[in-house]
N, C-alpha and C positions, 0 to 999 in steps of 0.2 A: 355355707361359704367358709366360716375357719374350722372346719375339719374336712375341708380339702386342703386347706391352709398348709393345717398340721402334717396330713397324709403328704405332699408337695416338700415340706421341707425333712420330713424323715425319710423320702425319697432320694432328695439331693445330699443328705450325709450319707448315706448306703453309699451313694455313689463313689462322693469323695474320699471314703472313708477307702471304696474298692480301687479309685485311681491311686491313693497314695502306697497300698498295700502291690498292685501291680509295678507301679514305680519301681519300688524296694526290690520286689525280685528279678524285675531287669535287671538292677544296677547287679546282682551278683555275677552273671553270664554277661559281663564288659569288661575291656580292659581299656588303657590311654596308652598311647603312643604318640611320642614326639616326633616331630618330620622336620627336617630342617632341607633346605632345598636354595645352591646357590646357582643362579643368574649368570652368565656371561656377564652382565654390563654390570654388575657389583651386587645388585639386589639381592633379598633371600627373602624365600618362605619359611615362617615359622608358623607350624599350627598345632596344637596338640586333637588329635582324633578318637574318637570313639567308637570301636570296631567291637564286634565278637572274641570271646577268649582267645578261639580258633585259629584267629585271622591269621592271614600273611602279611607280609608288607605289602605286599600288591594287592590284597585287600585294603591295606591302609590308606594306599594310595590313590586306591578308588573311590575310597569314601571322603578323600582331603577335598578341600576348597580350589582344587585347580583342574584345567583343562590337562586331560590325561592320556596321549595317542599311544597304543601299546597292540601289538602284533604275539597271536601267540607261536612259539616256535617248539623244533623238539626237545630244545631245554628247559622250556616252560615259559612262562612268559616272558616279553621284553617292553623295557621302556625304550620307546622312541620320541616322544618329544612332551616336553610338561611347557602347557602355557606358550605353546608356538615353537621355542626352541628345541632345535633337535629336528627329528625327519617326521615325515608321516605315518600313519600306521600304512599305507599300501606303501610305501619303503622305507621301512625300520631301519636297515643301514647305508641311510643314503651317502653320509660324511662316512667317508676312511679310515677320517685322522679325530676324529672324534665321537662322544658317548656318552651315555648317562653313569657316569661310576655311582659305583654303591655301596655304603657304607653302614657303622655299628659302631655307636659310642660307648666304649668303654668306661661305665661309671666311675668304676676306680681312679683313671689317674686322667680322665676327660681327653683321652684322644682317639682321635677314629683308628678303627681297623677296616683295611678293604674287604667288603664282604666275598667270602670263599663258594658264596654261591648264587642265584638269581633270586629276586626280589620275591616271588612264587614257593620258594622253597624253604623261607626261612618265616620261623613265625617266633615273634618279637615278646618280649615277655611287658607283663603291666607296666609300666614306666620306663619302657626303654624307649633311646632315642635312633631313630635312621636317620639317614642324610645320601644326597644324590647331588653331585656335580657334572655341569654338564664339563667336561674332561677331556684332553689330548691321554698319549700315553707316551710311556717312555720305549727305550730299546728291549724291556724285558717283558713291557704287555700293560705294566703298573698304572695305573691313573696319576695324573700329576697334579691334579687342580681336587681340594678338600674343601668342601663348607667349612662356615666359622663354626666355632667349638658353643654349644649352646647345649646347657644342664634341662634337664626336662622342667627344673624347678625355674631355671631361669626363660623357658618357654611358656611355660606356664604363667610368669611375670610380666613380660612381654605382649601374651595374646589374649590376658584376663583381664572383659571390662569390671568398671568397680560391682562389685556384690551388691545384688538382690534380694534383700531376705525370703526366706522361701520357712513359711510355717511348717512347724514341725506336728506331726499326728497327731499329738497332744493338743497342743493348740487348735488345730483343724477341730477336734472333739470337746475342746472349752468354745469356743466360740459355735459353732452346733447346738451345743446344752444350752449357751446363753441366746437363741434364737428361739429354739423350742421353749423359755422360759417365757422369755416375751412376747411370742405365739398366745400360750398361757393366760399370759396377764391382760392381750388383748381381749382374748375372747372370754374371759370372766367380767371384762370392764363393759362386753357389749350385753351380756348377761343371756348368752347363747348356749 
């Protein structure tokens, strides 16, 4: 009985020992992206995402916490409406006079730039931030309505509950040794 004990718990640190090691080399092949995303009626989405290095923003998008309607077209994809607002995807541009503008924070001096091209085609580096307004435009095409200005840091301030401690490897492997000790100490005490 305790050396199946024993075989049962140097089973479960293999294991742990190999979730924590897979863990680790995810995290290389990810990056974070900020999304900021304003509402008609005043509201925003802030979420920071965890995508593939690769991703686009419309990958980002699709991996965010919101309802996503998008049509692909011959410019690649489009957003047509986030979380109701906006059209459906069986008609993307149903409104005229309005759109999902698209955006790129500028870390340096924190203001958006309209983005020069569609959400599909642009892929965002680790810590950058997007942002999408649902948008009128002006005489010259220009989007006129900007999400509030939000740092990734301050996104990340925003959408982080309080921390979890989460053991580190080390630890995973002191507290393993100190079970297999006490494994040990049982079955010397039962004189097996």
């Amino acid at each position: 009985m305790s050396r199946r004990f024993v075989v049962a718990l140097l089973v479960a640190l293999a294991l742990a020992v190999l979730l924590v090691a897979v863990a680790f080399a995810a995290g290389d092949a990810a990056k974070q992206v900020g999304l900021v995303i304003a509402f008609p009626d005043g509201t925003n989405h802030l979420e920071i995402v965890t995508v593939p290095i690769t991703a686009t923003t419309f990958d980002v998008l699709r991996s965010a916490q919101i309802a996503l309607a998008s049509q692909d077209t011959a410019f690649g994809p489009a957003v047509c409406g986030i979380n109701n607002v906006g059209c459906p995807a069986t008609n993307c541009f149903c409104d005229p006079a309005r759109f999902w503008a698209y955006y790129h924070l500028n870390a340096v001096n924190n203001t958006w730039s309209s983005a020069a091209e569609g959400v599909g085609a642009y892929t965002p580096a680790n810590g950058a931030v997007e942002g999408l307004a649902w948008s009128g435009f002006d005489a010259s095409f220009n989007p006129t309505v900007q999400p509030p200005v939000y740092t990734f840091a301050q996104i990340v301030a925003a959408t982080t509950p309080a921390p979890v401690p989460i053991p580190e490897p080390a630890t995973l492997l002191l507290v393993a040794a100190g079970l297999a000790g006490l494994a040990g100490y049982v079955r010397r005490r039962k004189g097996t």
